[in-house]
Each structure stands twice: as structure tokens, then as C-alpha cells.
C-alpha positions in Angstrom: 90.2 95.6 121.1 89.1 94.5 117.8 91.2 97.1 115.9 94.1 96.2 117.4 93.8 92.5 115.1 92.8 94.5 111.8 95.1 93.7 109.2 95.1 89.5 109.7 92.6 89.1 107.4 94.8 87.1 104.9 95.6 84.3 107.5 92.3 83.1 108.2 91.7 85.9 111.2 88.4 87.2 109.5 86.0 86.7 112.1 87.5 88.1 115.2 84.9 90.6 115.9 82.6 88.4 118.4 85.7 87.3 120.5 87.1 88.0 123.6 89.8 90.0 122.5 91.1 91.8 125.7 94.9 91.4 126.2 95.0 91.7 130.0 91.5 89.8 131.0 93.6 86.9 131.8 96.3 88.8 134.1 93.1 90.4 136.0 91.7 87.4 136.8 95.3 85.6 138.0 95.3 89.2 140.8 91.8 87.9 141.7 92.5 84.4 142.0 95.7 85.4 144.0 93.4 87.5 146.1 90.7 85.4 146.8 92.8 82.2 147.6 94.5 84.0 150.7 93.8 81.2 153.4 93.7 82.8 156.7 94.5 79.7 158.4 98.0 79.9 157.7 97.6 83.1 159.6 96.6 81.5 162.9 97.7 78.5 164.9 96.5 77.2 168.4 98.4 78.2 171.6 97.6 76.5 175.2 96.8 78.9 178.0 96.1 78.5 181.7 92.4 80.6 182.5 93.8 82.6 185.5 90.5 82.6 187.1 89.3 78.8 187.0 93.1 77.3 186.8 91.6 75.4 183.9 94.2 74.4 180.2 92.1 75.5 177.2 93.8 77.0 173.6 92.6 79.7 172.1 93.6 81.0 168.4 96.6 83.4 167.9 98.0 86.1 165.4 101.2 84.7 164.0 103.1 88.1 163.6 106.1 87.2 161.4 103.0 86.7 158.6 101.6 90.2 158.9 102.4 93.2 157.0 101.1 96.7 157.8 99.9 98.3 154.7 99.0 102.1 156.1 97.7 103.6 159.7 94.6 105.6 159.8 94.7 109.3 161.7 93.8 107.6 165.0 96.7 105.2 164.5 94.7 102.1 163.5 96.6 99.9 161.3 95.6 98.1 158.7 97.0 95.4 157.7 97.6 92.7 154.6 94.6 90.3 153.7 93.6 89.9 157.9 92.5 91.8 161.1 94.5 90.5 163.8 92.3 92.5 166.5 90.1 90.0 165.6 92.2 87.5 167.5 93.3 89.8 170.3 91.3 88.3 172.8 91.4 85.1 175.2 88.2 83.5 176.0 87.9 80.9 178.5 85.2 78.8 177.8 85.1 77.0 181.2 84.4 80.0 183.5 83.9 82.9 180.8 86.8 85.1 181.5 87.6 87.0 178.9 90.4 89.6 178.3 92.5 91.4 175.6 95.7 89.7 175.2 97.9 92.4 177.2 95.6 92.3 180.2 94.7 88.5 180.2 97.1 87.2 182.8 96.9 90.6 184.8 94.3 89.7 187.3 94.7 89.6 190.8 93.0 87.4 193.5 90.1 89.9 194.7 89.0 90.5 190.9 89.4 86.9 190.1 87.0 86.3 192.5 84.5 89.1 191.0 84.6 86.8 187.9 83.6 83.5 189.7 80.7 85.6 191.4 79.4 87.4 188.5 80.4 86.1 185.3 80.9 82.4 185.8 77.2 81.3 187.3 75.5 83.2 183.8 78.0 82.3 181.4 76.9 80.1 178.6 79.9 78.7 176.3 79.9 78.8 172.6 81.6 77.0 169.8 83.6 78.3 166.8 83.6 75.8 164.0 86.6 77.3 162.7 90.0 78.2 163.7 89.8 81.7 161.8 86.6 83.8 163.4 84.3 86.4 162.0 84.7 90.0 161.9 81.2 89.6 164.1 82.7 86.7 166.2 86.2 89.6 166.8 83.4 92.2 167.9 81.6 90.2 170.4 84.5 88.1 172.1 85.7 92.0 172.6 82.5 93.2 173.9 82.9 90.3 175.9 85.8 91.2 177.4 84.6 94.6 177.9 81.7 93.2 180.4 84.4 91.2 182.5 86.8 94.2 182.7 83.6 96.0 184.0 82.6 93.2 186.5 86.5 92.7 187.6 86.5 96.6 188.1 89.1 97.0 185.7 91.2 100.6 185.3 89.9 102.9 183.5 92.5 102.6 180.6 91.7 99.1 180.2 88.2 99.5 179.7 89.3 102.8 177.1 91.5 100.1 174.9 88.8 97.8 174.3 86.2 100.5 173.7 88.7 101.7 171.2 89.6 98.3 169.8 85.5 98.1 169.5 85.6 101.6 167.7 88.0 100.0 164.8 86.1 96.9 164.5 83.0 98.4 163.9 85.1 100.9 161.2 86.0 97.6 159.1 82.4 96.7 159.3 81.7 100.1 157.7 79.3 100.5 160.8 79.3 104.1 161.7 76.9 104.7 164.0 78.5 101.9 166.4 81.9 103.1 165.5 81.4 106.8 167.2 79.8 105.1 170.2 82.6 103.2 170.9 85.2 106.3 169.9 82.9 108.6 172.7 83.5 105.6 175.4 86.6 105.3 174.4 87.2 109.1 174.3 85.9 109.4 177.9 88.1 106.7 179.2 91.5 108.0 177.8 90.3 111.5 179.7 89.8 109.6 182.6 93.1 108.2 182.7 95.1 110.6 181.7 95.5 112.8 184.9 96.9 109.4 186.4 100.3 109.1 188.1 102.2 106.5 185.7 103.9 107.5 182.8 102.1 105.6 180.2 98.5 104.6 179.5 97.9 101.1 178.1 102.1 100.9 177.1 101.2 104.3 175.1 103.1 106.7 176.4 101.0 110.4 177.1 102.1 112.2 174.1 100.6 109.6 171.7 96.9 109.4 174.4 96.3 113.3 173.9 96.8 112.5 170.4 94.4 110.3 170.4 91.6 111.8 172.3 92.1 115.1 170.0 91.2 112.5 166.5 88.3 111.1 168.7 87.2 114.2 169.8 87.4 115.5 165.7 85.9 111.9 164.9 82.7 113.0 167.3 82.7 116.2 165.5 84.0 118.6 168.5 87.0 120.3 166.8 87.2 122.7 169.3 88.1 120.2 172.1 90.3 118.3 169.6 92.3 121.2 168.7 92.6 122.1 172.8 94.2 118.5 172.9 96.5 119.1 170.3 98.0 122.2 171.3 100.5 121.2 174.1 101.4 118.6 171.0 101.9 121.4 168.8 104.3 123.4 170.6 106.4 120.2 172.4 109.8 119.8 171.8 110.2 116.5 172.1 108.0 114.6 169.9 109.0 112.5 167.3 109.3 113.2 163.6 106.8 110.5 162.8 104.6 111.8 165.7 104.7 115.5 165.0 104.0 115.1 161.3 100.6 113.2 162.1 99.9 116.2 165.0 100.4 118.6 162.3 98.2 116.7 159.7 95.7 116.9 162.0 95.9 120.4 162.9 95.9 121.3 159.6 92.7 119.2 158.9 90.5 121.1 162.0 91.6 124.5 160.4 90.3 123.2 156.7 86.9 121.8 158.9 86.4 125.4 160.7 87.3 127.2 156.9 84.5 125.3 155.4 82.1 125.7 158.1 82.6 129.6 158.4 80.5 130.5 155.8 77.8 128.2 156.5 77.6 130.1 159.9 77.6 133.4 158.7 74.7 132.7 156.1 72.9 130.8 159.1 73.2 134.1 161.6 72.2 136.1 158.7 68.6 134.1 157.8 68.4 134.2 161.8 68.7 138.3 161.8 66.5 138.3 159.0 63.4 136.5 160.5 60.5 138.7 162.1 60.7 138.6 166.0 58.2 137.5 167.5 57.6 138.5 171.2 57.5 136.3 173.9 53.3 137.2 174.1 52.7 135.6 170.5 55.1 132.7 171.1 53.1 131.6 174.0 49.6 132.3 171.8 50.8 131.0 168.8 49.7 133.9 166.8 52.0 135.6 164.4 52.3 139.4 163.9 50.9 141.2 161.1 
């Protein structure tokens, strides 16, 4: 940057070489500033509920959705949003009795279940304080594993259980936690399967189209393009999807073909160090000893 000050010499300027002399230093550090003084609180506010289960008023914290703005969708249609993760918030936790549900499903309990709750949820359940109104990225995964326990006590559909696995699966992917990120895809995998084949018309408000497109990313996600492309195909050839829909369905056709073109080769050079290994018959396997 120096060079761009040669020439003021004659004013005084004859020492600028040990200065800061970057132009834009300041404007980076005003986009930092900007982005390290989001507050989330302005994000959430308080909101009363009645637990279902126990009859008892708590409030638990809530999204407020006229601040959120969607910045892009991943292939498995997780959004991801400006400077918050709302899932975060997307469950209500009773801490008087410990039941515990996504938003959506919450207040969808009926008297039998209810009852599975008070039995075998309530007598263990421990409460535990949040300091803060906003909650961790940790605190967001276990209030939803949480929730997952009492939709399995509460014996909860199958497509229930499939949206919080999934919810799980996206949580761990902002972590940047892999391993638990494909082992919540798998559950959540199985569960979409599982409801599928059902009589109603949609699966968690998602109508069938978009759940087949969904279990052919989680089935590429787990590495199984072969099932994921089976998925896809009645997507493929439908008449009736729309634009937005069919141009993700081809995207992800298009990246299972560039996945099977790259592993191709890799096959062929692994039959062809298989054909080119001495056999050994099933005599010497069992001795241990080698031919000559």
C-alpha cells in the first residue's frame, strides 16, 4: 500500500513506510463489527403455553418469523437462514412434567398418550434451567432428542418420530458433526420409508412427492446411490411436479450419475488387482500356507 502514497514527499509525508496504510481495513472491520453485534434476543420473545399433559401455564421461547430471512436451502431442503437457527427453538418443553414436543405436534396428544407421559416420563424427569432466553446449538440438540424420547414413550407415528430424527440430522450438520449427522439421516431415512406406504395424502404437512425426494438425498447422504436413484425415478418421469421441485430432482439425478462416473474406474482397477492375485484353494486357506 505504500506505493500508492509515493510522491508526498514534499508535504511532510516522508515516513509513511511503517504505517497502516490499507485503504479498506477500516470498512472490514465495520462488516465485522456489524456481524458480531447481531443480538439474537431480538430474535426471540416469550410466549405462554398450556402443557397438554400436566394442565400446567409455563412460556417457552419462540422464533419471531417476520425477523428471519432464508439465505439458500441445502439438497435435502434444509434452510438456512440469516445470523440464527430457528430449529433451535422448535421445540416446547414443559418443565413441570417433562413433556416435550416439536412445535407442530405439541398440542396433538390425545388422552391415552397423555397418560403414557405421566407414567413414564414424568416420575424420572429432572427439570433444568436456561439462563438465557436465546439457547445453544447443544441446548437445540438435546430439547430435540428430548422430544424424540417422549414421541417414543407416547407411541408416536412413525412420521413424527422421522421429522425430529431429521431435524436432529440438520442440527448436528451446523455442528459440523458428521458422524451424528448420518445417524440421524439413517433414522430419519427409515422412518419416512415407514410412512410412506400410509393412507393420508401427506407426511408431516409434506406432501409425497417432496418425502421420496427426501429419502432419495438421505439415501445418497448414507452413500446408497442406487436406492436413491430408485426413489427418484417415479420423480423423474411425473408430470406434475413443480418447476422448483423438478429442478432440485434433476440436480440430484444428475449428481448420482457424476458419483457412479467417478467410481467406475475405481471398480474396474479394483476387479482387475482381484483377477490378478494367485488363487489360493480352499486347502491352503484353511492351512495358512501359500502356494509356491
Amino acid at each position: 500500500m505504500y506505493k500508492l502514497f509515493q510522491g508526498l514527499e514534499d508535504f511532510g509525508f516522508d515516513d509513511l513506510k511503517g504505517q497502516d496504510l490499507d485503504l479498506f481495513s477500516e470498512n472490514k472491520n465495520e462488516e465485522e463489527v456489524t456481524k458480531n453485534s447481531v443480538n439474537l434476543d431480538d430474535y426471540i420473545f416469550l410466549k405462554s403455553f398450556v402443557c397438554p399433559v400436566c394442565e400446567r401455564e409455563f412460556s417457552e421461547r419462540v422464533v419471531k418469523k417476520s425477523k428471519l430471512r432464508i439465505l439458500s436451502h441445502d439438497t435435502d431442503l434444509k434452510p438456512v437462514f440469516e445470523n440464527i437457527i430457528p430449529a433451535i427453538y422448535d421445540v416446547i418443553h414443559c418443565t413441570n412434567c417433562g413433556y416435550t414436543a416439536l412445535t407442530k405436534f405439541f398440542d396433538k396428544i390425545v388422552g391415552t398418550r397423555a397418560e403414557l407421559i405421566r407414567q413414564k416420563v414424568t416420575p424420572d424427569f429432572k427439570p433444568k434451567e436456561y439462563p438465557s432466553i436465546t439457547l445453544s446449538l447443544d441446548d437445540g440438540i438435546e430439547r430435540h432428542k428430548l422430544a424424540l424420547y417422549n414421541a417414543l414413550v407416547k407411541k408416536a407415528k412413525s412420521d413424527e418420530k422421522a421429522f425430529i430424527c431429521m431435524k436432529l440430522a440438520w442440527l448436528y450438520r451446523d455442528k459440523s458433526d458428521k458422524i451424528n449427522e448420518l445417524l440421524f439421516i439413517s433414522a430419519a431415512c427409515q422412518g419416512l420409508v415407514a410412512s410412506i406406504d400410509s393412507r393420508h395424502p401427506t407426511v408431516c404437512d409434506m406432501d409425497k412427492n417432496t418425502v421420496r425426494f427426501l429419502i432419495a438425498c438421505f439415501y445418497k447422504s448414507l452413500g446408497n446411490s442406487q436406492e436413491a436413484y430408485k426413489w427418484l425415478l417415479p420423480l423423474i418421469s411425473s408430470k406434475t411436479l413443480h418447476h422448483q421441485t423438478r429442478q432440485r430432482v434433476m440436480d440430484l439425478k444428475y449428481e448420482i450419475q457424476q458419483e457412479k462416473q467417478e467410481l467406475e474406474p475405481k471398480k474396474e482397477v479394483q476387479a482387475e488387482e482381484a483377477s490378478s492375485k494367485p488363487k489360493i484353494s480352499f486347502r491352503e486357506r484353511i492351512l495358512g500356507v501359500a502356494k509356491d
